[in-house]
N, CA, C and O atoms as a GROMACS GRO file, in nm:
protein
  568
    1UNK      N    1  13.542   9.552  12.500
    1UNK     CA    2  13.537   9.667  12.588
    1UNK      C    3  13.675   9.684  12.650
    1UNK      O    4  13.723   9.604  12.731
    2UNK      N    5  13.738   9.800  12.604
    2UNK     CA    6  13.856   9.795  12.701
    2UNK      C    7  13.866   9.863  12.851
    2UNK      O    8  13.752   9.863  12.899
    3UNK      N    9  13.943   9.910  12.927
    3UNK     CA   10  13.959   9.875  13.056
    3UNK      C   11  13.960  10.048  13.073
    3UNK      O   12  14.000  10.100  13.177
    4UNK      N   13  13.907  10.135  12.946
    4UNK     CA   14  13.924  10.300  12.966
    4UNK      C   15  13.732  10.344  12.963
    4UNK      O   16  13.696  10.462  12.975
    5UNK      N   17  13.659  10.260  12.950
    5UNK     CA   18  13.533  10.252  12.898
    5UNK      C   19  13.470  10.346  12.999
    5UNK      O   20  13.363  10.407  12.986
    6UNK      N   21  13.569  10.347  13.120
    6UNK     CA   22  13.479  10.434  13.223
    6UNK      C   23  13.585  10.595  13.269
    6UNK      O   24  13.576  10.686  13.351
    7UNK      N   25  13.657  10.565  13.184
    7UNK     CA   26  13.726  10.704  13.210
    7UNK      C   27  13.699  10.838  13.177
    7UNK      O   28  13.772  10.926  13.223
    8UNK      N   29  13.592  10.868  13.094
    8UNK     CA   30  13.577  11.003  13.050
    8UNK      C   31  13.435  11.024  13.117
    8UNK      O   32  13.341  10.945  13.117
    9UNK      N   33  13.440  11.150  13.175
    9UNK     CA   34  13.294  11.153  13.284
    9UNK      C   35  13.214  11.218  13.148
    9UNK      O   36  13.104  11.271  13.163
   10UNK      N   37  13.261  11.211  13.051
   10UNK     CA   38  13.160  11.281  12.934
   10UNK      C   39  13.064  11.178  12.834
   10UNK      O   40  12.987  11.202  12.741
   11UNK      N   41  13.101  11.073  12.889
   11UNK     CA   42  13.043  10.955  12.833
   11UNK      C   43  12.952  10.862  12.942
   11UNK      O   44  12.895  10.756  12.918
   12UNK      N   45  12.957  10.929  13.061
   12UNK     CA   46  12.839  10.883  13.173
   12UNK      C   47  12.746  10.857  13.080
   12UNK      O   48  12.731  10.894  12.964
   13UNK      N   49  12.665  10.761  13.177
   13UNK     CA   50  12.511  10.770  13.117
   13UNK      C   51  12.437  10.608  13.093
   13UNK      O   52  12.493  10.501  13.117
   14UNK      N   53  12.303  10.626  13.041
   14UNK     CA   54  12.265  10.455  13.078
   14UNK      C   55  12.322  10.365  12.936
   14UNK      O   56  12.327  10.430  12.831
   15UNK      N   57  12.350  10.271  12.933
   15UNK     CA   58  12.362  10.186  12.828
   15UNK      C   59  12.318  10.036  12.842
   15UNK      O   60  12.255   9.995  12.939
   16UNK      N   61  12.360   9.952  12.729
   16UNK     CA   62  12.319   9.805  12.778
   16UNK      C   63  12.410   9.734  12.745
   16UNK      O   64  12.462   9.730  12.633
   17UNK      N   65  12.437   9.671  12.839
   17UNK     CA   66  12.563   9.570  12.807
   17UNK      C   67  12.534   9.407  12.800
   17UNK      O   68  12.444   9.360  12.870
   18UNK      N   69  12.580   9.358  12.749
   18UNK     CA   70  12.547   9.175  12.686
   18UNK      C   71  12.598   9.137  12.795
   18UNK      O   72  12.705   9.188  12.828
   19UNK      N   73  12.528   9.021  12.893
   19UNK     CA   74  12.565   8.914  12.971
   19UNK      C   75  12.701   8.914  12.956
   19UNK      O   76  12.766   8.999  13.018
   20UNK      N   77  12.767   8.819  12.872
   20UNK     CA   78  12.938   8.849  12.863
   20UNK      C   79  12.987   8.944  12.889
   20UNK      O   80  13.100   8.930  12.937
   21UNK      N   81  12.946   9.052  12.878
   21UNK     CA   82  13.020   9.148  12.875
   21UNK      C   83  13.054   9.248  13.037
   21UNK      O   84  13.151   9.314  13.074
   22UNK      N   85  12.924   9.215  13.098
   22UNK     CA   86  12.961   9.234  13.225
   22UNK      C   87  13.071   9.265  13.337
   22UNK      O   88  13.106   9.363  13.403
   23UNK      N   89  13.113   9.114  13.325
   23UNK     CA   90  13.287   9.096  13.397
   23UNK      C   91  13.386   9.252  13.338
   23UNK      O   92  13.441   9.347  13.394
   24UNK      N   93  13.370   9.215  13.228
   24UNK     CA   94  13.479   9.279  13.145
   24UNK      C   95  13.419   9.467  13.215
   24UNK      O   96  13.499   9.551  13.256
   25UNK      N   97  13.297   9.481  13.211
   25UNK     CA   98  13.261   9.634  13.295
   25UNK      C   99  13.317   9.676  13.441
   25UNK      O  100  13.362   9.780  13.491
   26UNK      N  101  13.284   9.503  13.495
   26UNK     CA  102  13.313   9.542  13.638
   26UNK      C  103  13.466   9.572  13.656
   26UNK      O  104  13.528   9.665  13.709
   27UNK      N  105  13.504   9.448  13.585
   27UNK     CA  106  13.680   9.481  13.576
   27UNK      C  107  13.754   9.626  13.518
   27UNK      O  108  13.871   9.659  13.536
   28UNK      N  109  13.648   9.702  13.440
   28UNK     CA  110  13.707   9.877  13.388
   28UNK      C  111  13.628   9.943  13.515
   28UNK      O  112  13.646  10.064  13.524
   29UNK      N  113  13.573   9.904  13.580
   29UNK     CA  114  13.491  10.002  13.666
   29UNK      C  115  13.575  10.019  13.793
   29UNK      O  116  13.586  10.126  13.852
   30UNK      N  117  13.653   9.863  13.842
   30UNK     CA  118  13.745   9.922  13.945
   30UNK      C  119  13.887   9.956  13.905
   30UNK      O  120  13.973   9.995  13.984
   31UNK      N  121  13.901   9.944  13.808
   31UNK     CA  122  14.053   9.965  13.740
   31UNK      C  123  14.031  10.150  13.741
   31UNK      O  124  14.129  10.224  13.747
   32UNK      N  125  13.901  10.196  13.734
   32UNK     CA  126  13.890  10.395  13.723
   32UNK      C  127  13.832  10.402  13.909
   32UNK      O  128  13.798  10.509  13.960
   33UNK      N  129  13.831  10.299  13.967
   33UNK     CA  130  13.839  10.300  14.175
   33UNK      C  131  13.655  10.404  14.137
   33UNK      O  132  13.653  10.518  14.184
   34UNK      N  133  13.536  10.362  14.067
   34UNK     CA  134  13.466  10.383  14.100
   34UNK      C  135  13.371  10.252  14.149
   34UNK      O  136  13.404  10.134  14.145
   35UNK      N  137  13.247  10.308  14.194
   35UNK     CA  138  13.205  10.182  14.279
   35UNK      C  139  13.052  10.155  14.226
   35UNK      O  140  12.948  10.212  14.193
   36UNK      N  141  13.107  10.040  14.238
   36UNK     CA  142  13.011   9.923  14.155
   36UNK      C  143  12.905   9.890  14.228
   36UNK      O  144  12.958   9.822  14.316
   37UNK      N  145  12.781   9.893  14.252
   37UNK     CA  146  12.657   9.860  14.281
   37UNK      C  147  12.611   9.769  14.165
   37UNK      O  148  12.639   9.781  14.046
   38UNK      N  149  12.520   9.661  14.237
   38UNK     CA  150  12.421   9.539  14.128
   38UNK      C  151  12.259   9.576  14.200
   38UNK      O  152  12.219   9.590  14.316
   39UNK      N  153  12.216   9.582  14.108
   39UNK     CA  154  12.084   9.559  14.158
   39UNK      C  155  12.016   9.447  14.078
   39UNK      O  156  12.077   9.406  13.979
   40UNK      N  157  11.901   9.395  14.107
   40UNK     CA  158  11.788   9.275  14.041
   40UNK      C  159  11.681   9.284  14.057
   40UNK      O  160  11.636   9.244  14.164
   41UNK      N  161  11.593   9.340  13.956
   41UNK     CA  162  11.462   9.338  13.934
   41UNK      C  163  11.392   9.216  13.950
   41UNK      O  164  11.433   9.132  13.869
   42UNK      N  165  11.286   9.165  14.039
   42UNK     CA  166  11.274   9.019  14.055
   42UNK      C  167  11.163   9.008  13.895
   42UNK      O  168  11.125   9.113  13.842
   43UNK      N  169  11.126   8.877  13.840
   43UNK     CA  170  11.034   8.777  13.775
   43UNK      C  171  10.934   8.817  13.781
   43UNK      O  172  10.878   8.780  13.884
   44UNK      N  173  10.852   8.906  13.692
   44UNK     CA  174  10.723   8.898  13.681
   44UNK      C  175  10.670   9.026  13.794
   44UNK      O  176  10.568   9.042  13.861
   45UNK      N  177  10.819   9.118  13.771
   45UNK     CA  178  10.791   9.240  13.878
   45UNK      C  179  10.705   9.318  13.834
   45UNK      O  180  10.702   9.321  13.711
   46UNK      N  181  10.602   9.412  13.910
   46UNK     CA  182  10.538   9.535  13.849
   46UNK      C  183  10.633   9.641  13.908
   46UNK      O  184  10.734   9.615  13.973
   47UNK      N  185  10.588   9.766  13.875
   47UNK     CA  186  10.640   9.899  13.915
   47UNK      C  187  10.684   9.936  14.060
   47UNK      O  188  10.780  10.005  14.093
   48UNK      N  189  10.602   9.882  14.130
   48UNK     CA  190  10.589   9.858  14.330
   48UNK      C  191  10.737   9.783  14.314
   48UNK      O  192  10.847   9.838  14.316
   49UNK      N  193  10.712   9.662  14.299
   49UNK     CA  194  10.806   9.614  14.327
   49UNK      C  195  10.941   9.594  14.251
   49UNK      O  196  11.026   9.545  14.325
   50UNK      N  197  10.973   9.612  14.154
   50UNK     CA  198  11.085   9.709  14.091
   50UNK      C  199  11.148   9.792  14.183
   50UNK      O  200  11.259   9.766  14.230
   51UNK      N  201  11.078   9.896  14.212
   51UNK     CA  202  11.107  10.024  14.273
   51UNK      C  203  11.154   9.968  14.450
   51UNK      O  204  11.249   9.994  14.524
   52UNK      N  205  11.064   9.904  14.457
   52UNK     CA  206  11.112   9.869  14.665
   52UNK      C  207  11.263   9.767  14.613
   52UNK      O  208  11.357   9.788  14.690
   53UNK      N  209  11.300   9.662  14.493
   53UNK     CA  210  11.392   9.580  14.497
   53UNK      C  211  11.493   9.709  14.474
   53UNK      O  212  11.587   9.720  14.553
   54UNK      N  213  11.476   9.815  14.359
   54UNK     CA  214  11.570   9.855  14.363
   54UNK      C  215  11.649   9.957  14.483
   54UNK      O  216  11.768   9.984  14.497
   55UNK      N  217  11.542   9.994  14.551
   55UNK     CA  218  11.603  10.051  14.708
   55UNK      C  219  11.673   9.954  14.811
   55UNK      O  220  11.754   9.975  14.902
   56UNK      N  221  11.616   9.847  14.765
   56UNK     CA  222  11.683   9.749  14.895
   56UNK      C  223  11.833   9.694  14.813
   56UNK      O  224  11.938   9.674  14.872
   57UNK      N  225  11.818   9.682  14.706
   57UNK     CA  226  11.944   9.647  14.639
   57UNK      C  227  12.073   9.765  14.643
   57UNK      O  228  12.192   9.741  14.662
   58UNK      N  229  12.020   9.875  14.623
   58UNK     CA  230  12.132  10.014  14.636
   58UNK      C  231  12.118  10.072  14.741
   58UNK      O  232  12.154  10.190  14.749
   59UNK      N  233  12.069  10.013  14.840
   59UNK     CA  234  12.095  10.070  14.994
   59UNK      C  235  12.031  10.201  15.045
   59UNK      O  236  12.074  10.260  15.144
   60UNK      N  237  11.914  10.248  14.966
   60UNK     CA  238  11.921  10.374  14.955
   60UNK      C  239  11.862  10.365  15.118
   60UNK      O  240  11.838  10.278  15.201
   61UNK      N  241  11.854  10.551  15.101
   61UNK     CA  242  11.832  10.554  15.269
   61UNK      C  243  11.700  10.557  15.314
   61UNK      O  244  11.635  10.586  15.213
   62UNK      N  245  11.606  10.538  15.429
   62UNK     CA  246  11.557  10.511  15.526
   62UNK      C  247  11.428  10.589  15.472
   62UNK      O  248  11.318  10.547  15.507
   63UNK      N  249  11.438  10.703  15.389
   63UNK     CA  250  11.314  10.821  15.351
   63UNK      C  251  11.268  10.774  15.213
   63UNK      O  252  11.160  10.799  15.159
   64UNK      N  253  11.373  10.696  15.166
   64UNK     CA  254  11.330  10.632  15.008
   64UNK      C  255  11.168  10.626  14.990
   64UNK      O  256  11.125  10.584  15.098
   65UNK      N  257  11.102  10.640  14.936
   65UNK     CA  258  10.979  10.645  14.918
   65UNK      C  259  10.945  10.532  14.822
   65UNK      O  260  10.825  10.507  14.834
   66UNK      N  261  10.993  10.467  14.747
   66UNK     CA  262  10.953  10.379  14.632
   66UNK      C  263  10.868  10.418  14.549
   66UNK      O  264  10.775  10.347  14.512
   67UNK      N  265  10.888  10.532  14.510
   67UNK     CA  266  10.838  10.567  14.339
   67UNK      C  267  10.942  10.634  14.258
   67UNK      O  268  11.060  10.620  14.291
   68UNK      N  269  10.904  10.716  14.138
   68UNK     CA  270  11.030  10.746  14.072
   68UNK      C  271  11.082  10.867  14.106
   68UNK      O  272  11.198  10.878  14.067
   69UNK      N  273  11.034  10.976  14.173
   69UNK     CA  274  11.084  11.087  14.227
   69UNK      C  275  11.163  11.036  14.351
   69UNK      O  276  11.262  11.106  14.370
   70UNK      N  277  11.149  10.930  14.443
   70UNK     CA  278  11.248  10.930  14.555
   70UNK      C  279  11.330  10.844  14.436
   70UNK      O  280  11.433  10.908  14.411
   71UNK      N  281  11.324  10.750  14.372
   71UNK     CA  282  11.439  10.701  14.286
   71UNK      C  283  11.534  10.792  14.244
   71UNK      O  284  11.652  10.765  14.268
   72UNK      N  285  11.490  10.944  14.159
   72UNK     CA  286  11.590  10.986  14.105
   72UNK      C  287  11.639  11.064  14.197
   72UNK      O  288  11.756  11.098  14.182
   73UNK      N  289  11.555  11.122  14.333
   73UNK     CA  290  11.612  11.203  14.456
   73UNK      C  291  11.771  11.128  14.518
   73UNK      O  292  11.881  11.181  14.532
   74UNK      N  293  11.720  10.963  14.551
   74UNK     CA  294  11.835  10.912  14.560
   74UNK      C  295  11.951  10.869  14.463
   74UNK      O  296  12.059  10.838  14.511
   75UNK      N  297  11.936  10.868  14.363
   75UNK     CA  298  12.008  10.820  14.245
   75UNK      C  299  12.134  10.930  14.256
   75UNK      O  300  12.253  10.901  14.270
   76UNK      N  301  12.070  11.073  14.244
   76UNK     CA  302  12.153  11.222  14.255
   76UNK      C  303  12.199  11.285  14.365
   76UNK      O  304  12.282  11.376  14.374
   77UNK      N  305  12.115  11.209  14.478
   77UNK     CA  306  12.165  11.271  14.603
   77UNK      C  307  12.320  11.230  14.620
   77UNK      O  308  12.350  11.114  14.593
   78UNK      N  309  12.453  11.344  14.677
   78UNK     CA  310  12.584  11.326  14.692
   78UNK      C  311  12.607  11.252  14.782
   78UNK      O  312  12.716  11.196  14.767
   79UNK      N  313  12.518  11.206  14.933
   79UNK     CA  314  12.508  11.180  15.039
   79UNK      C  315  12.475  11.018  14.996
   79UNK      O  316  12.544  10.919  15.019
   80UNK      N  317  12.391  11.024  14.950
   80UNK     CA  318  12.341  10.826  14.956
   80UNK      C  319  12.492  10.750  14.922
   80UNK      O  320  12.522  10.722  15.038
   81UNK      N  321  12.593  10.705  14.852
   81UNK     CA  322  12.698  10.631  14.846
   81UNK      C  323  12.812  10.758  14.782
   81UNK      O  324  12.827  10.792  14.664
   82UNK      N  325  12.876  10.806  14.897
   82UNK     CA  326  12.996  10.895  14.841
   82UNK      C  327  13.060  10.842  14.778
   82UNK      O  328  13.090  10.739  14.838
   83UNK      N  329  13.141  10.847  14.612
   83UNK     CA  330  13.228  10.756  14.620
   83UNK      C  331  13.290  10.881  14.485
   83UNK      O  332  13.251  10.996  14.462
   84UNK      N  333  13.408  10.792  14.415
   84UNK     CA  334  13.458  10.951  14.316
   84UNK      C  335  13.360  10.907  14.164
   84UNK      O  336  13.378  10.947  14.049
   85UNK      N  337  13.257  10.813  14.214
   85UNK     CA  338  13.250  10.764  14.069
   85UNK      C  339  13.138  10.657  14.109
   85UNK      O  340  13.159  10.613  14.222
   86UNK      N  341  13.040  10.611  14.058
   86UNK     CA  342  12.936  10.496  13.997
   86UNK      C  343  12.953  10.423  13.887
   86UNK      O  344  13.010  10.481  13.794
   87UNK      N  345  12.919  10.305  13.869
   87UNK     CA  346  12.868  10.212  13.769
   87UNK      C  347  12.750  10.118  13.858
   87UNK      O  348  12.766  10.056  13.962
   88UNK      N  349  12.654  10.131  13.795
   88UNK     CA  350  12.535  10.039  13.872
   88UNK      C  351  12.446   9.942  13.766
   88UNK      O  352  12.361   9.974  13.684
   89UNK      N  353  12.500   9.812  13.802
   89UNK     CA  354  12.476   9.735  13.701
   89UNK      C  355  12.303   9.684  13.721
   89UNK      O  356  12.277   9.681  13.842
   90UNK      N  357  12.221   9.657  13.662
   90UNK     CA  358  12.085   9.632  13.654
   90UNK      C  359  12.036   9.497  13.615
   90UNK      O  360  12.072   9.483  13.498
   91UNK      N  361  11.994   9.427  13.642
   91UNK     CA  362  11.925   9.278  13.593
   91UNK      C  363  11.779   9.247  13.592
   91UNK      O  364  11.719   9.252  13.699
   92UNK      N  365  11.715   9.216  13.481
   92UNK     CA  366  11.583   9.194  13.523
   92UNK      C  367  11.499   9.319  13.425
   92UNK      O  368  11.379   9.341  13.438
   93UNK      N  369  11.567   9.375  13.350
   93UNK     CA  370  11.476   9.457  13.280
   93UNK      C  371  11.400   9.429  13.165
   93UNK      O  372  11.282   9.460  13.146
   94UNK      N  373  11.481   9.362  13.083
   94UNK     CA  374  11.376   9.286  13.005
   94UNK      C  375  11.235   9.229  13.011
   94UNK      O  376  11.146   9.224  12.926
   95UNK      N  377  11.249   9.167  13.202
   95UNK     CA  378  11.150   9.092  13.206
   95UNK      C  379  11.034   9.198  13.248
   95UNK      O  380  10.914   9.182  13.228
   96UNK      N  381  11.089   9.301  13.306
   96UNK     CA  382  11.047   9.424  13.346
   96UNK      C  383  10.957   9.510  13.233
   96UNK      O  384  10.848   9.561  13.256
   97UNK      N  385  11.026   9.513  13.109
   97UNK     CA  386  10.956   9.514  13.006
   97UNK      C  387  10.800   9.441  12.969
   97UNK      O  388  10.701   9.497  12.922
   98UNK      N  389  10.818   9.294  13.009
   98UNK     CA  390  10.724   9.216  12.965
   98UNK      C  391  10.608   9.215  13.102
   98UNK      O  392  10.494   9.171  13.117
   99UNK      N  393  10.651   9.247  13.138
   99UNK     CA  394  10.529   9.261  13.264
   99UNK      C  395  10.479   9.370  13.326
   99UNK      O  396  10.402   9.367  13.423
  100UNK      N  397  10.538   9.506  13.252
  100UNK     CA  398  10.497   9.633  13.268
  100UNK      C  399  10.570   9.764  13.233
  100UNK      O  400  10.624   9.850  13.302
  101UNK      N  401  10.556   9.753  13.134
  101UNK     CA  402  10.580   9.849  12.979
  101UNK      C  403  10.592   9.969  13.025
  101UNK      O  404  10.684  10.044  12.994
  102UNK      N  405  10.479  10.002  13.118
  102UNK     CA  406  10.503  10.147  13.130
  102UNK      C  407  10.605  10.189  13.230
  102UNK      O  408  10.657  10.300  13.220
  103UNK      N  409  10.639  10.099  13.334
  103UNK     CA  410  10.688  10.098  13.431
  103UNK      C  411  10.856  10.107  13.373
  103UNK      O  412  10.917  10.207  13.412
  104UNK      N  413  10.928  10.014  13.289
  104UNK     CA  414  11.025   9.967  13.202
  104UNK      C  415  11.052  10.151  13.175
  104UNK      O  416  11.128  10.221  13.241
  105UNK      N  417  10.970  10.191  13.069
  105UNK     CA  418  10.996  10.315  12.977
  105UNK      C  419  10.994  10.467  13.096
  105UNK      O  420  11.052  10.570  13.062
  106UNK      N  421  10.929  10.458  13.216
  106UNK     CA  422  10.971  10.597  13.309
  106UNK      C  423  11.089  10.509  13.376
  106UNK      O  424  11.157  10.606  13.410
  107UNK      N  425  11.148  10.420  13.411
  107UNK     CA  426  11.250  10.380  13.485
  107UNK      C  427  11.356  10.416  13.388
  107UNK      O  428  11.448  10.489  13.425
  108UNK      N  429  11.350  10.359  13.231
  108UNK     CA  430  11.431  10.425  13.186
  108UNK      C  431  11.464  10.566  13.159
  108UNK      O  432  11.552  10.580  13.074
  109UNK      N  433  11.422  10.660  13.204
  109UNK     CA  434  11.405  10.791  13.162
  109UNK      C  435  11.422  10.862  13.304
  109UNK      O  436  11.477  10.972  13.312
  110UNK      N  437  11.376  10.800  13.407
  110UNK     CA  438  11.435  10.798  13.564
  110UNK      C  439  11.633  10.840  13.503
  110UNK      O  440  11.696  10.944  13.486
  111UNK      N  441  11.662  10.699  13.492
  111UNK     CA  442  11.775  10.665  13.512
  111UNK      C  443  11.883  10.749  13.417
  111UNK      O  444  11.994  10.780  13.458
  112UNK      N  445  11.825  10.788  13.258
  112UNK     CA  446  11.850  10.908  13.226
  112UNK      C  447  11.860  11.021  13.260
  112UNK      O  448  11.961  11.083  13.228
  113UNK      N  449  11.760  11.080  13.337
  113UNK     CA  450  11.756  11.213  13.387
  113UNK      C  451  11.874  11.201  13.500
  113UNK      O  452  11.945  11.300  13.514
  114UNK      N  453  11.898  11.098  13.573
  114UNK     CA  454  11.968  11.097  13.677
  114UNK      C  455  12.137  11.089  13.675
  114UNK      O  456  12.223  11.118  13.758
  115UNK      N  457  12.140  11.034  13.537
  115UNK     CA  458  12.285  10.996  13.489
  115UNK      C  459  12.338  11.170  13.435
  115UNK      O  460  12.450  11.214  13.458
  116UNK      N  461  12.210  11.261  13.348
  116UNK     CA  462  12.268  11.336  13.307
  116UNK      C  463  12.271  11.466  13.464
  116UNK      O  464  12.348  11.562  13.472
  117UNK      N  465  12.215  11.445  13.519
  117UNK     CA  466  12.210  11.519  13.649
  117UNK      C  467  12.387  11.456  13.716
  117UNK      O  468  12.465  11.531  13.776
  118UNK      N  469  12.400  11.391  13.703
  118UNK     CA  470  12.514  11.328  13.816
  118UNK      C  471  12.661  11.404  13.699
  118UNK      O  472  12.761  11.460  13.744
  119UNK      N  473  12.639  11.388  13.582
  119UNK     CA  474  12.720  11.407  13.490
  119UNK      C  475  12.721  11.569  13.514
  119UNK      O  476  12.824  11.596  13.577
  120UNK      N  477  12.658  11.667  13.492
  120UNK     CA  478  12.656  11.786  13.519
  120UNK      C  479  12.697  11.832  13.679
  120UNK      O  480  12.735  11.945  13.707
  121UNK      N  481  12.682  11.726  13.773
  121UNK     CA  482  12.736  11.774  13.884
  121UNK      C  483  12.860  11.746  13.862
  121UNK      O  484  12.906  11.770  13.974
  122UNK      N  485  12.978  11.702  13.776
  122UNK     CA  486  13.106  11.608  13.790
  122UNK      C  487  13.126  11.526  13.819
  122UNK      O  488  13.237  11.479  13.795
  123UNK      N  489  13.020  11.448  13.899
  123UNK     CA  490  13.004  11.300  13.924
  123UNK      C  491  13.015  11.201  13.816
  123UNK      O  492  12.930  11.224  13.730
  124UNK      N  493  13.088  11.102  13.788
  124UNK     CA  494  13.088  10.998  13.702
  124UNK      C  495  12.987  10.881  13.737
  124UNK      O  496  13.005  10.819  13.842
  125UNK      N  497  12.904  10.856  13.671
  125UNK     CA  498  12.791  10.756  13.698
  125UNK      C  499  12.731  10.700  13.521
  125UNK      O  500  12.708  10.766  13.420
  126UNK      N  501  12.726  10.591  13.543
  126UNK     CA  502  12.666  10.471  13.439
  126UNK      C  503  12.591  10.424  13.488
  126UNK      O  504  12.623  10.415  13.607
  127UNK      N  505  12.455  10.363  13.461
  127UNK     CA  506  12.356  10.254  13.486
  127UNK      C  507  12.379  10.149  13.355
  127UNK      O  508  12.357  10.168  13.235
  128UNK      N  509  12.420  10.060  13.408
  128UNK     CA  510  12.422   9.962  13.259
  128UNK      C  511  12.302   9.848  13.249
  128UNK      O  512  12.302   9.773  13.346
  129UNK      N  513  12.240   9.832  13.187
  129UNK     CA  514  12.087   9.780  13.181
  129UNK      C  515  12.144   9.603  13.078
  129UNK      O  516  12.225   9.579  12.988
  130UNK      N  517  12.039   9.516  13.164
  130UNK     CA  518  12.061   9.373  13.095
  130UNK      C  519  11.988   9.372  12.985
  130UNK      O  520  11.974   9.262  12.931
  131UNK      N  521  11.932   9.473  12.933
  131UNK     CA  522  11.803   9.463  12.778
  131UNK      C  523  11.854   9.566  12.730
  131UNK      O  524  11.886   9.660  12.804
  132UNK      N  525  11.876   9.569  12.573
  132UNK     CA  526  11.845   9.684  12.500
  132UNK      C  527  11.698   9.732  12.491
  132UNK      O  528  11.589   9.675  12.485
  133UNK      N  529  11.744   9.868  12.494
  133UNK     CA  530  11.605   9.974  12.462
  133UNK      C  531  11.613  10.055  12.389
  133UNK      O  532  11.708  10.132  12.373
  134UNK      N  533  11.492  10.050  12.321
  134UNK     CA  534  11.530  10.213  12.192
  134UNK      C  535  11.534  10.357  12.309
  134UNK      O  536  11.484  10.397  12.415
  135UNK      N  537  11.632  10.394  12.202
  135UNK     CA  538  11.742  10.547  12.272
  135UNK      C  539  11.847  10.494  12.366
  135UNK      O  540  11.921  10.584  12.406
  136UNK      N  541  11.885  10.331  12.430
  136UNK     CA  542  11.968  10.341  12.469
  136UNK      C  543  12.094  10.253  12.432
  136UNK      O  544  12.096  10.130  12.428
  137UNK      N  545  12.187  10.329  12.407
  137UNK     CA  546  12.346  10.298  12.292
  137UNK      C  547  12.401  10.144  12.387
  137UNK      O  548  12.341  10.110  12.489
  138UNK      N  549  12.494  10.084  12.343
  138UNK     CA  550  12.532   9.972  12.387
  138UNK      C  551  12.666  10.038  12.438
  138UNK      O  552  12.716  10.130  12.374
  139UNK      N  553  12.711  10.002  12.526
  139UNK     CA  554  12.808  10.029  12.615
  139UNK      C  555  12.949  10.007  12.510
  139UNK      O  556  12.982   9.900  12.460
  140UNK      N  557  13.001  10.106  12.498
  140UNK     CA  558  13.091  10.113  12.390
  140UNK      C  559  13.239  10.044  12.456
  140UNK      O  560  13.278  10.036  12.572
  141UNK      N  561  13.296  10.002  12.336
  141UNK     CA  562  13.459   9.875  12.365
  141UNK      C  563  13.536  10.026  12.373
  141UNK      O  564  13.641   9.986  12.322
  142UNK      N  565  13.550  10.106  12.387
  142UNK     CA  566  13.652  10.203  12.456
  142UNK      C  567  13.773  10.172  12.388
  142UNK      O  568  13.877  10.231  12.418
   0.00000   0.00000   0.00000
């Protein structure tokens, strides 16, 4: 992955990146001065709690509701973390997968709708996911 991976706002969007490969994201993510959020899906999470870790992990604000409409309300809102740019790295989806399938497949599609919403506003934003999923590309070496 080289250190331009986050420079074209036309290539926003969710992908999955390999454990190793991480560092090497965070390190292109502040080298383009956008801002890096982690979140962590806990062990054996359902949908509830997915959704409340990932509000408490990205700070969202105070009205967050914990389902997937306040998810993608905050995901797109300009107001929740101003910054010129996102990368929001994800952990825990795999397992997320194995303990609630359905929950896994609208989060991913959340996080789609929200990436291409942020991308159409001019906002630069990535969600990079710890599991591959069918429809989503592997975070390309730039």
């Amino acid at each position: 992955m080289g250190d331009h991976v986050f420079s074209k706002i036309d290539t926003s969007g969710v992908y999955s990146v390999a454990p190793e490969r991480r560092a090497v994201a965070e390190t292109a993510a502040a080298k383009e001065h956008l801002h890096l959020l982690k979140a962590s899906i806990p062990s054996q999470a359902n949908k509830e709690q997915a959704l409340v870790q990932l509000g408490a992990d990205l700070d969202f604000p105070s009205w967050y509701g914990a389902n997937f409409d306040a998810l993608f309300d905050c995901l797109t809102d300009p107001d929740w973390c101003p910054a010129k740019g996102h990368v929001i790295l994800i952990t825990g989806m795999g397992e997320l997968r194995t303990s609630d399938q359905e929950a896994f497949t609208t989060l991913i599609d959340v996080f789609q709708a929200a990436a291409e919403s942020r991308q159409e506003a001019g906002s630069p934003f990535w969600i990079l996911l710890d599991s591959p999923a069918r429809g989503i590309a592997v975070l390309p070496k730039a």
